[in-house]
Backbone as CSV, one residue per row, in Angstrom:
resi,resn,N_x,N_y,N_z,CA_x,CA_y,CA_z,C_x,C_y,C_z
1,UNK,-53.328,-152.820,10.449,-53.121,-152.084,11.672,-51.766,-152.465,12.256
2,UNK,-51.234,-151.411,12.967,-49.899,-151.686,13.000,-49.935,-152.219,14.663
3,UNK,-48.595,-152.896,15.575,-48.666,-153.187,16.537,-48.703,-152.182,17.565
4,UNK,-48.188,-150.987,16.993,-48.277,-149.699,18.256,-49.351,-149.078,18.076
5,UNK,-50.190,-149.097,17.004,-51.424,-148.736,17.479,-52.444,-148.823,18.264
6,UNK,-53.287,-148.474,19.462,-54.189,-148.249,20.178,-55.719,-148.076,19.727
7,UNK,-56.180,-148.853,20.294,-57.421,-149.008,19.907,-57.893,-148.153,20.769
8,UNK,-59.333,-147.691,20.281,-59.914,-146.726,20.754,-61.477,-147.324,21.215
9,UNK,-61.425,-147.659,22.415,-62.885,-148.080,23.160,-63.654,-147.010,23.985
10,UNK,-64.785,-147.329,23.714,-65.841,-145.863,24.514,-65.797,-146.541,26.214
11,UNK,-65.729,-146.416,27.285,-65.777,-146.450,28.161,-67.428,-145.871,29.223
12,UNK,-67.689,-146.528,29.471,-69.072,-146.434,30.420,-68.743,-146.325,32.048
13,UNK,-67.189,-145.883,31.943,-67.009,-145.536,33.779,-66.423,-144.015,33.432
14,UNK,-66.998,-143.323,34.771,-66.294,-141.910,34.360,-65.662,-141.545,36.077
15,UNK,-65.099,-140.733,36.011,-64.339,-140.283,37.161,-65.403,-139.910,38.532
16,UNK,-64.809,-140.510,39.400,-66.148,-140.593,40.631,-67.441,-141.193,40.748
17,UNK,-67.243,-142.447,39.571,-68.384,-143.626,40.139,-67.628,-144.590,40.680
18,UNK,-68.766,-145.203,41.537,-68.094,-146.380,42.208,-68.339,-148.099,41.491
19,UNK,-67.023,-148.710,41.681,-66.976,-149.941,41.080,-66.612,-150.537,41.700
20,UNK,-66.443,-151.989,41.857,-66.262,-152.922,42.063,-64.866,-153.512,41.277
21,UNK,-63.951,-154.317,41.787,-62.913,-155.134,40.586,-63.526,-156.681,40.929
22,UNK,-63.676,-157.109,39.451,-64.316,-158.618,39.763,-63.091,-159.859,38.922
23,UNK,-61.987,-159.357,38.694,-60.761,-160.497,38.728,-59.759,-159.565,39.153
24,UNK,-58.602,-160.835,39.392,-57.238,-160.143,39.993,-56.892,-160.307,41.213
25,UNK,-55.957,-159.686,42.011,-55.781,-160.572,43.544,-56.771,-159.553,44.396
26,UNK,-57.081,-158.139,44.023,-58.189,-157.483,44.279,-59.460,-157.579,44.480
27,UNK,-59.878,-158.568,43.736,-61.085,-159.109,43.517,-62.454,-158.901,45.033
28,UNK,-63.017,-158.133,44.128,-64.351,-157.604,45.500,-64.581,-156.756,46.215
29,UNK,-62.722,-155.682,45.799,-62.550,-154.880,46.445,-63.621,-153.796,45.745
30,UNK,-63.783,-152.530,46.424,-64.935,-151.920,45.692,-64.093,-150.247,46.161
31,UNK,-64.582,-148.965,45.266,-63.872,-147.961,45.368,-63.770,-146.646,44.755
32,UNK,-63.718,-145.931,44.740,-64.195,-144.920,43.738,-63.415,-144.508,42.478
33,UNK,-63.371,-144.003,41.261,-62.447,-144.053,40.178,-62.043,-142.631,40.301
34,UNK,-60.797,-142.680,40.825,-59.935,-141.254,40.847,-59.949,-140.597,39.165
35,UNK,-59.100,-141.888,38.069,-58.809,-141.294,36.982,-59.181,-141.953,35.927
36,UNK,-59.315,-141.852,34.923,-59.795,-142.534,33.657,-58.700,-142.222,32.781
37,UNK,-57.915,-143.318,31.895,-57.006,-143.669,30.896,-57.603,-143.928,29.541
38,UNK,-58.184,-143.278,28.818,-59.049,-143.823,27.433,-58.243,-144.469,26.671
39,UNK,-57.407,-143.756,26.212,-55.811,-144.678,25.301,-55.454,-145.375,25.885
40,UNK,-55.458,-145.910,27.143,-55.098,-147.381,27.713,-55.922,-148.539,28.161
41,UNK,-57.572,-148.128,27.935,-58.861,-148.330,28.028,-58.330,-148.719,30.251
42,UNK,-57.805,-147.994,30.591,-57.182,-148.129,31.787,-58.089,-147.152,33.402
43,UNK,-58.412,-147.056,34.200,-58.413,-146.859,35.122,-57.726,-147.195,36.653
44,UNK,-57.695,-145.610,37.409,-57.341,-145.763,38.104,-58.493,-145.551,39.591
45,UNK,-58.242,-146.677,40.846,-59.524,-146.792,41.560,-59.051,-146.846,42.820
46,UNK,-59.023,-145.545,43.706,-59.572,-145.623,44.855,-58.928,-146.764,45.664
47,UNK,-57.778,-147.221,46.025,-57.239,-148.152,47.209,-57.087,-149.678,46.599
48,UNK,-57.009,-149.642,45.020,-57.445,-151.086,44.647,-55.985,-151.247,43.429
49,UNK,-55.148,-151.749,43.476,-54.038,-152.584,42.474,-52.866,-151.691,43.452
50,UNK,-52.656,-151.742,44.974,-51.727,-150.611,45.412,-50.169,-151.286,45.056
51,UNK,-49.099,-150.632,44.311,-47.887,-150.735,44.453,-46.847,-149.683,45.216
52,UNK,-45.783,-150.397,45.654,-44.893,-149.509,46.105,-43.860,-149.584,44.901
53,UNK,-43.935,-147.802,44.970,-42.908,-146.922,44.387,-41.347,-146.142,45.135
54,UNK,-40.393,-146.906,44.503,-39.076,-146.110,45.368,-39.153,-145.044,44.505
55,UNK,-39.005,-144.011,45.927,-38.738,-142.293,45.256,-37.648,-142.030,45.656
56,UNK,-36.781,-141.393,45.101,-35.313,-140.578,45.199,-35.947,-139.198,45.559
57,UNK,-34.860,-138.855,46.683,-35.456,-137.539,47.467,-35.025,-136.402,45.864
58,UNK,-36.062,-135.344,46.133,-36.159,-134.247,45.477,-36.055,-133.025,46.369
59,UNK,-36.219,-131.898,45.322,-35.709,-130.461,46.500,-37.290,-130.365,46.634
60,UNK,-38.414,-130.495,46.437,-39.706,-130.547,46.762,-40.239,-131.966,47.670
61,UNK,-39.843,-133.089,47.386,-40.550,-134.357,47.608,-39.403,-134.916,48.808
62,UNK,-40.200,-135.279,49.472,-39.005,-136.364,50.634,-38.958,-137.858,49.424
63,UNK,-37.532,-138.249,50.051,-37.728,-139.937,49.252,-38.199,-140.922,50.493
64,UNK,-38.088,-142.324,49.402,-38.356,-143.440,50.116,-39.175,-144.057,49.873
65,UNK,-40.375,-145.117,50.013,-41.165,-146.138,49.738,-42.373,-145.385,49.655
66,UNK,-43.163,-144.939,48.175,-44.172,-144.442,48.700,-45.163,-145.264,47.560
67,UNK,-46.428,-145.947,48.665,-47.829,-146.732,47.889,-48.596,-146.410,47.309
68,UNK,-48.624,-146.193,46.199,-49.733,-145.771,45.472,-50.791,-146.591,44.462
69,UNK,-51.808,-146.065,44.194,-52.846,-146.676,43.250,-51.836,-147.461,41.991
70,UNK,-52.238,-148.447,41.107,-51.783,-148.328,40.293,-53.040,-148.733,39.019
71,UNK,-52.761,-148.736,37.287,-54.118,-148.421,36.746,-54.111,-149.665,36.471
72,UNK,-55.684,-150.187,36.578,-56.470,-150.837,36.232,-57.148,-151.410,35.132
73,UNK,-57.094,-152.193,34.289,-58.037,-152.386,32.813,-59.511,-152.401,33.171
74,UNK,-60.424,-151.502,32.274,-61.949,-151.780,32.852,-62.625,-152.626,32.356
75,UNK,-61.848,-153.209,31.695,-62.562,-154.481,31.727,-62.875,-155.473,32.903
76,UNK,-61.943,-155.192,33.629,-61.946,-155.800,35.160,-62.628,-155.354,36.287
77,UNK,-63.454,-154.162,36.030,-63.899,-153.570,37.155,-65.668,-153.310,36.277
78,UNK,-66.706,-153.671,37.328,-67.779,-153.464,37.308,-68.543,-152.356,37.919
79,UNK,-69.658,-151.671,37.480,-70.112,-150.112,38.175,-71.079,-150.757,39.216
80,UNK,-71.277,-149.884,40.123,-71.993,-150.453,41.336,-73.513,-149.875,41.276
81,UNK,-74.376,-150.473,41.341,-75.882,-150.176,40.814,-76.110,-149.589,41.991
82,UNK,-76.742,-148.088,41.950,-76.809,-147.400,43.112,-77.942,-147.328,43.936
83,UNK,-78.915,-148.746,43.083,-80.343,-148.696,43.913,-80.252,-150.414,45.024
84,UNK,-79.555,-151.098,43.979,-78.860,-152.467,44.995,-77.951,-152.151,45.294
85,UNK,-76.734,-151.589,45.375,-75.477,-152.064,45.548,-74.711,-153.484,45.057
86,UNK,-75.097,-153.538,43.889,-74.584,-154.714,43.258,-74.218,-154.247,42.122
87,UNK,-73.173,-155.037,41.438,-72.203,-154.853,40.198,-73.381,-155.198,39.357
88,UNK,-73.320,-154.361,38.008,-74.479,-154.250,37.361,-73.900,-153.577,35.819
89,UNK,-74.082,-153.903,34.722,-73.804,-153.010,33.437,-74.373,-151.908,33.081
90,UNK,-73.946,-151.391,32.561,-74.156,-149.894,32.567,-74.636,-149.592,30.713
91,UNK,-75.883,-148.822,30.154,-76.513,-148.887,29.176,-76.910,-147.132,28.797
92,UNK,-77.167,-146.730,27.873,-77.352,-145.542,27.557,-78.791,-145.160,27.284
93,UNK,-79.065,-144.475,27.664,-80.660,-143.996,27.411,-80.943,-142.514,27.316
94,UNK,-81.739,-142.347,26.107,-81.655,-140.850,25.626,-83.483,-140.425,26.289
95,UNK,-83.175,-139.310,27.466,-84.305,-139.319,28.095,-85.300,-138.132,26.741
96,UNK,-86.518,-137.331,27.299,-87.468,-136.516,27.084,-87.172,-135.235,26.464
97,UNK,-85.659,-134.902,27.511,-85.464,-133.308,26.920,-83.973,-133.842,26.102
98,UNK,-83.876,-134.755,25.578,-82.925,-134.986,24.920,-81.787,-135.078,25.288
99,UNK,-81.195,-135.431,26.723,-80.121,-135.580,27.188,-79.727,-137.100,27.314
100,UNK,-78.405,-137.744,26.844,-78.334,-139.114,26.802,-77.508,-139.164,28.292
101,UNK,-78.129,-140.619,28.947,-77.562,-140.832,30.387,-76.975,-142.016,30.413
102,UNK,-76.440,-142.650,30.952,-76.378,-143.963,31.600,-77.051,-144.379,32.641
103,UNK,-77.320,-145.538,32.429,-78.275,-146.316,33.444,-77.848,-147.652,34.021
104,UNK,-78.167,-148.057,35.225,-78.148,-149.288,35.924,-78.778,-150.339,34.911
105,UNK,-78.488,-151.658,33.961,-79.179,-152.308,33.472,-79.845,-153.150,34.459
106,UNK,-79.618,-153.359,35.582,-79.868,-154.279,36.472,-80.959,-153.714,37.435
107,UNK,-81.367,-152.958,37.586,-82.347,-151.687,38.399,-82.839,-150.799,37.420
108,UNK,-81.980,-150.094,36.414,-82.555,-149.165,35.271,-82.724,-147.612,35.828
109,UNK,-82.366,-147.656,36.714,-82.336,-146.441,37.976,-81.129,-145.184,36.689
110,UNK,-80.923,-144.423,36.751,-79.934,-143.810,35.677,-78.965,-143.172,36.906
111,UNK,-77.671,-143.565,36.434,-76.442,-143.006,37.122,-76.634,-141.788,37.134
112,UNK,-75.993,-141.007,35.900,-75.462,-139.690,36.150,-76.681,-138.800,36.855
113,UNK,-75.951,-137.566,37.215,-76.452,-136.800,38.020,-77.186,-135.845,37.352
């Protein structure tokens, strides 16, 4: 395998669940996942890794200092169990009519909608 290659990990957070970040100077902050990065196994969350960006004015954009999200590894961020509110792993379960879900391992409650 070469060094520019990218590994390819399945991810168990999807856009608009809420997590938690449990290392980093963030740590505890909690938030919702705007975007998901699969090729960077990366997310982006809701008010949590904020950097400032200098912008050069554009004929659309004003310039100047503007804060934004920046992405996240998910390995660092935990899903929030929606029956505790506690950081909890997330597991797959193929229900009755044959639809596979994710679930709270910690409650067993099933995320998706």
């Amino acid at each position: 395998m070469t060094a520019t290659r990218k590994e390819r990990v399945k991810l168990r957070v999807r856009r608009g669940d809420q997590v938690m970040v449990t290392t980093g100077r963030d740590r505890g902050k909690r938030g919702e996942v705007l975007k998901v990065l699969p090729a960077d196994a990366r997310v982006i969350v809701q008010g949590v890794n904020m950097i400032k960006r200098h912008q050069r004015q554009t004929a659309r954009d004003q310039g100047g200092i503007i804060e934004r999200e920046a992405p996240i590894h998910v390995s660092n961020v935990a899903h929030i169990d929606p029956a505790s509110d506690r950081p909890t792993r997330v597991g797959f379960r193929t229900l009755e009519d044959g639809r596979k879900v994710r679930f709270a391992k910690r409650s067993g409650e099933i995320i998706d909608r």
